[in-house]
C-alpha positions as CSV (number, residue, x, y, z in Angstrom):
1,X,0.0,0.0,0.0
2,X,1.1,3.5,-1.0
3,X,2.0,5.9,1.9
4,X,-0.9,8.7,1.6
5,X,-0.5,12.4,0.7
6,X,-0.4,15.0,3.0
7,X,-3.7,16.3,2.3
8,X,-5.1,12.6,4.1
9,X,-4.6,15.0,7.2
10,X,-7.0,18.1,6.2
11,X,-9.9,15.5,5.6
12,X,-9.0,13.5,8.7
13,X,-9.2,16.6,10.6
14,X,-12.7,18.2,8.8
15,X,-14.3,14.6,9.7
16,X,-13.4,15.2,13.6
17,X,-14.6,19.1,13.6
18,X,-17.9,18.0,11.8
19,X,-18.7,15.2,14.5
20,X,-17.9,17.5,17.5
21,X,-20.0,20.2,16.2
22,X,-22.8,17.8,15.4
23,X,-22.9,16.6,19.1
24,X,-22.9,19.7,20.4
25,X,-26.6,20.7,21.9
26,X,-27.2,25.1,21.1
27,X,-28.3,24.7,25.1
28,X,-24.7,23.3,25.5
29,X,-23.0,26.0,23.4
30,X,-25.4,28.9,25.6
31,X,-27.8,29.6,22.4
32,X,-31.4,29.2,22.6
33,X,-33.2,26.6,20.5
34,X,-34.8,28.3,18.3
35,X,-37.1,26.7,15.5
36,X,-36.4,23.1,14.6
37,X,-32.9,22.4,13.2
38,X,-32.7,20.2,10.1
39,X,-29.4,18.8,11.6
40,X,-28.5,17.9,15.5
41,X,-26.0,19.9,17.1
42,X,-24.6,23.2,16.1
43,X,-24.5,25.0,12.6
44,X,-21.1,25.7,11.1
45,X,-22.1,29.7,11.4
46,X,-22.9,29.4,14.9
47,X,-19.9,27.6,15.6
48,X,-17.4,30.2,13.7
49,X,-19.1,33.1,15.7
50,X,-18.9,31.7,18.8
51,X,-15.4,30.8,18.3
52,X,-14.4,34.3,16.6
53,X,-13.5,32.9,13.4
54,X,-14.4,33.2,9.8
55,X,-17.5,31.6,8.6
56,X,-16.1,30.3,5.3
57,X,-12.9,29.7,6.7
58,X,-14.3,27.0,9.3
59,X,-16.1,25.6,6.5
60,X,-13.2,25.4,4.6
61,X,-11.2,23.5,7.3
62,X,-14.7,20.6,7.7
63,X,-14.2,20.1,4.2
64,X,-10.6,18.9,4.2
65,X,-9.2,21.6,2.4
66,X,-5.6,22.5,3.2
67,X,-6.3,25.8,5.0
68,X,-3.8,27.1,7.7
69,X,-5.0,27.1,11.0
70,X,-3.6,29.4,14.3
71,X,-2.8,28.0,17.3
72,X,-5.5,30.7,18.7
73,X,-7.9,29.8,16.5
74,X,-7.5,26.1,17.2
75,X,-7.7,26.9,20.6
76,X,-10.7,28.9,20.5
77,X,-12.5,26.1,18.7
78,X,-11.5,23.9,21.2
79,X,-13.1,25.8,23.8
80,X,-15.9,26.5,22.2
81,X,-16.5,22.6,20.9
82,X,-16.1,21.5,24.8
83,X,-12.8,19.1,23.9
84,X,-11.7,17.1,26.2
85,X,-7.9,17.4,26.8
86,X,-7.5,14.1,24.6
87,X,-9.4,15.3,21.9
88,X,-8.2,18.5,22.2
89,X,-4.5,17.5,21.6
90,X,-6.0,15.1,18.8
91,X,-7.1,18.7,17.4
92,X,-3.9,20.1,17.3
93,X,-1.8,17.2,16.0
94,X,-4.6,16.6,13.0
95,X,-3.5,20.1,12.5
96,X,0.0,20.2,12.6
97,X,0.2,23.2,14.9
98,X,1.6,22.8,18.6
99,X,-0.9,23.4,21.4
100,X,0.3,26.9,23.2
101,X,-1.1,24.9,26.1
102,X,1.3,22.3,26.0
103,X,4.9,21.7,26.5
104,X,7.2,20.4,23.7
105,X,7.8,16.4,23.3
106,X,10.0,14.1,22.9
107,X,10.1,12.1,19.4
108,X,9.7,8.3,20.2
109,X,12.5,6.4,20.2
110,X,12.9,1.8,20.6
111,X,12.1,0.3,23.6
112,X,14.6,1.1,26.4
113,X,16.2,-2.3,27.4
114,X,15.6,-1.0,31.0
115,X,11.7,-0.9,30.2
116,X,12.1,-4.1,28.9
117,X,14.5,-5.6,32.4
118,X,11.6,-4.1,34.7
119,X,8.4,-5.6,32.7
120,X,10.4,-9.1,33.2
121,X,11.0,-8.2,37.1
122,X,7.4,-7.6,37.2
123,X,5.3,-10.3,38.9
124,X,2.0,-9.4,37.6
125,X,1.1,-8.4,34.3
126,X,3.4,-6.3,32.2
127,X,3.4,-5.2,28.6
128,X,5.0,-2.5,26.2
129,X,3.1,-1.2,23.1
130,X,4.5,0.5,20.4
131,X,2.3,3.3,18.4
132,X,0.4,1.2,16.2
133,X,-0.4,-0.9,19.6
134,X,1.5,-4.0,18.8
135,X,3.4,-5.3,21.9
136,X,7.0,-5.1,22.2
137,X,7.8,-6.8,25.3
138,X,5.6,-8.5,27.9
139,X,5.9,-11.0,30.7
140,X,4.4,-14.3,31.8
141,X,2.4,-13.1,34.0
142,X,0.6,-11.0,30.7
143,X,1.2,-14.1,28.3
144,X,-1.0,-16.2,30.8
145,X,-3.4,-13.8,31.4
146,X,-4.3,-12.5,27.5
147,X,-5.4,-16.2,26.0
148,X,-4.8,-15.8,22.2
149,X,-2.9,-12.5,22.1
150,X,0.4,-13.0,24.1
151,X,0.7,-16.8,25.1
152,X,1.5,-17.9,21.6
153,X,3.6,-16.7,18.5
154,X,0.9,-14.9,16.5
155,X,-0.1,-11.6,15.7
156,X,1.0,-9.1,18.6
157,X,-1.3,-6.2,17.6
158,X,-3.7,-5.5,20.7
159,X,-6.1,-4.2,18.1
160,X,-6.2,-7.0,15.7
161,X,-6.9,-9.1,18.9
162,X,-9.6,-7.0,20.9
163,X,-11.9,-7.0,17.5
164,X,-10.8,-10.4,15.4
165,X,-10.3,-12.8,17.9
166,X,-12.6,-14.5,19.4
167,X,-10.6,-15.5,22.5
168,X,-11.0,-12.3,23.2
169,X,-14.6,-11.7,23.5
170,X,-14.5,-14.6,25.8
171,X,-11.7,-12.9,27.7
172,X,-12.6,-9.2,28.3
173,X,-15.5,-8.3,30.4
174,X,-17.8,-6.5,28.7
175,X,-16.0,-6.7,25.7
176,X,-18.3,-4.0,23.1
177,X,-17.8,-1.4,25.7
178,X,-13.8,-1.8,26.5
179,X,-12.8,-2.4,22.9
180,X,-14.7,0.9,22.3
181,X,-13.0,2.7,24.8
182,X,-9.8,1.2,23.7
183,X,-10.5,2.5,19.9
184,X,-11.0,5.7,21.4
185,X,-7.5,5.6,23.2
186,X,-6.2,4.4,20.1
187,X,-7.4,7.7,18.1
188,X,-5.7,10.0,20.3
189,X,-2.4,8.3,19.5
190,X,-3.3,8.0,15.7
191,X,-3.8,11.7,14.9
192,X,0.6,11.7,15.8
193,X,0.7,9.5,12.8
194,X,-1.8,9.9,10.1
195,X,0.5,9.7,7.7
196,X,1.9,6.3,8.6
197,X,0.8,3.9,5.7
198,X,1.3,0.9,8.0
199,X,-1.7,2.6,10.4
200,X,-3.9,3.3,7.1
201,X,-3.5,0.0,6.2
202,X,-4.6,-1.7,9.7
203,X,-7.1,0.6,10.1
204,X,-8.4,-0.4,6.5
205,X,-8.6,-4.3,7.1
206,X,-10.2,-4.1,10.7
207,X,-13.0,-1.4,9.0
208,X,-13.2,-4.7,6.8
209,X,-13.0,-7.4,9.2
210,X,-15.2,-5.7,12.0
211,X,-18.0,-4.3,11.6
212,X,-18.0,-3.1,15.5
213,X,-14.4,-1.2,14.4
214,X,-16.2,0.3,11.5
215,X,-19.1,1.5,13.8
216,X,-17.0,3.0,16.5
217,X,-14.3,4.7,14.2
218,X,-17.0,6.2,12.5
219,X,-17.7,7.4,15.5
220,X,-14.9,9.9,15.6
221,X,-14.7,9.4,19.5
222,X,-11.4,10.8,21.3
223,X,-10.4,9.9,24.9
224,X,-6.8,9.5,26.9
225,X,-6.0,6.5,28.2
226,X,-6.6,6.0,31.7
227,X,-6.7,3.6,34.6
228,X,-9.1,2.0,36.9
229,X,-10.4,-1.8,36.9
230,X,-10.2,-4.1,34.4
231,X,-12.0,-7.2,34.7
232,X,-11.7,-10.5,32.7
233,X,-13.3,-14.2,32.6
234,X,-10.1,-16.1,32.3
235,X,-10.3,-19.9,31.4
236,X,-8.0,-21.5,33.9
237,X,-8.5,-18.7,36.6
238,X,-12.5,-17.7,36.2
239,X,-12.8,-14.4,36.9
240,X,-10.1,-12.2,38.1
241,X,-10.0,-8.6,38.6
242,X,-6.8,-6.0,37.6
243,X,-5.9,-2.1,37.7
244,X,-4.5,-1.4,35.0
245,X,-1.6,1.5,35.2
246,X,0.1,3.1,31.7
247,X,3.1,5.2,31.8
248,X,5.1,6.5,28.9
249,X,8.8,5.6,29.2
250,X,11.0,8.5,29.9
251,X,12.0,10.1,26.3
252,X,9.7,7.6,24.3
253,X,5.8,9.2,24.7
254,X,4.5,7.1,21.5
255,X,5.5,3.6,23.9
256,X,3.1,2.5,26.3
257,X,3.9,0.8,29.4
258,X,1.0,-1.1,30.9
259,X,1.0,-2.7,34.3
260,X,-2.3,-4.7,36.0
261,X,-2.1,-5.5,39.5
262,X,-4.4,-7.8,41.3
């Protein structure tokens, strides 16, 4: 597959603006409203005057063209579209202007064989992930717990796993609603690499495979990743119950470094 232009990124980014705006209620926004709305959510003039911009201009930008964007303006959109910090750097990446809000970051980098020496020290579940979410390193503890995914030499793509295998949907409790959320972490890493043709190709064939992975990339959804509980109906152990932990190695923020404890 051929890498993609750079205009994939102007159309990738109209797509997200389009299905903010559309989910955002007038009553949300402070407007009243009014007479009945052909389409939910905001209008693309209401939304360029509450954010201070140019009418045409915002249009411009939902319709991929390759229109140059301030970091103000960004930021007032932002604002005014009620983005959470996740989608809001999402925003910024999509187009390729550095958040004022943010501090400057490190490009990634391979694993650091010290990463790699502490996820074999750990007792409990371990695992690194590179950018396109395929595992790098991991432990027994994580090749025991994640039947079909790291306790054989297959395909080490968490994504591939969480929507084509079936192990699984056996596995993960409440497996429609994690692999969702896990899309949705996913996204806020992709909009760093848009470009990549190795990511436009895997998102291609899951769109294919899964028609959940269609559904909820569709669905333009943005979150960071976070912690808290994660729960899973193991074969061998029934159920047993985690928190999961991700840090981003020191000088490498596109690797992931996940830890479960009991």
């Amino acid at each position: 597959m051929s890498s993609p232009a750079k205009s994939e990124r102007p159309h990738v980014l109209g797509g997200f603006l389009r299905a903010q705006r559309e989910r955002l209620a007038p009553a949300a926004a402070g407007l009243a409203p009014g007479p009945r709305r052909r389409t939910p959510g905001l209008r693309r003039e209401e939304l360029a005057q509450l954010s201070g911009i140019s009418a045409t201009w915002y249009s411009w930008l939902e319709q991929g063209r390759a229109v140059s964007a301030s970091p103000a303006a960004l930021a007032r959109l932002a604002v005014t579209l009620r983005l959470t910090r996740a989608e809001r750097a999402y925003l910024f990446e999509l187009a390729g202007r550095r958040d004022p809000d943010d501090a400057p970051a490190e490009t990634a980098a391979e694993a650091p064989p010290a990463v790699v020496a502490a996820i074999d020290g750990f007792a409990a579940p371990a695992y690194l992930l590179d950018h396109s979410w395929t595992a790098l390193a991991w432990n027994r503890a994580a090749a025991r717990l994640f039947v079909g995914w790291l306790d054989r030499p297959a395909e080490r793509n968490q994504l591939r796993y969480i929507f084509l295998d079936p192990a699984a949907r056996a596995l993960i409790c409440d497996w429609p609603g994690r692999a969702r959320r896990v899309l949705a972490e996913f996204r806020a890493d992709y909009s760093r690499h848009v470009d990549d043709p190795g990511l436009e190709a895997l998102i291609a064939e899951l769109s294919q495979r899964s028609s959940l992975f269609r559904r909820a990339w569709q669905d333009q959804a943005v979150t960071g990743r976070e912690g808290g509980e994660r729960r899973f109906n193991h074969p061998v152990d029934g159920l047993v119950r985690f928190t999961q932990a991700t840090f981003n190695p020191a000088g490498h923020p596109d690797l992931k470094l996940v830890l479960l404890t009991p």
